[in-house]
N, C-alpha and C positions, 0 to 999 in steps of 0.2 A: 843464674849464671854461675853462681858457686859449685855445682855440683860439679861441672863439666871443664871449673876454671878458664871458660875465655875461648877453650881449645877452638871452638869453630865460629869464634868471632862473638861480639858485642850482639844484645837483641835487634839492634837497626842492621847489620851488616846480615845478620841469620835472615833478618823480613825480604832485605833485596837482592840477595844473595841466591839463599838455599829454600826460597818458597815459590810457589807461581807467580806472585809478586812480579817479580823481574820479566815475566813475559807479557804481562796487563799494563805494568806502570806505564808505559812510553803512549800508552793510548787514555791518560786521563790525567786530568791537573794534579799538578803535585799536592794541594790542597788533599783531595781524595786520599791519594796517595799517602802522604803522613796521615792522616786520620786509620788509615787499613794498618801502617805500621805502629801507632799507637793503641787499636785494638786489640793487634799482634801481642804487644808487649805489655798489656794489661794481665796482672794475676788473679783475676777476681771477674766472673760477668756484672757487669752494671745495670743489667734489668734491661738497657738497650737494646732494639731489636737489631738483627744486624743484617747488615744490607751488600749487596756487590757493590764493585769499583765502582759501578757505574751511581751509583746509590737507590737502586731499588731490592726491595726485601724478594731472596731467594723462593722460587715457587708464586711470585707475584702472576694477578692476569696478564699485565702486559711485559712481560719475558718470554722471548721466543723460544718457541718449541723446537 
């Protein structure tokens, strides 16, 4: 956030703001939800696979075509 000083908001306001976020969130528990925006705001991957709102892993068998 230092580079850009603040200008388009705090990492939580950029997650439900200025990402697809805000169009998924209203359809999943807020739990998900903060877990998608502390992925968001993670500077480093953790090895974690990472999964849709919904919590299954992208390109899974059972994600519809």
């Amino acid at each position: 956030m230092e580079r850009v000083e603040g200008v388009h908001g705090d990492a939580d306001q950029i997650a439900r703001h200025r990402t697809l976020l805000r169009f998924y969130a209203p359809f999943h528990r807020p739990s998900v939800v903060d877990d998608a925006i502390a992925s968001m705001r993670s500077s480093t991957d953790s090895g974690q696979q990472r999964t849709t709102p919904g919590g299954q892993s992208p390109g899974s068998p059972n994600e519809a075509s």
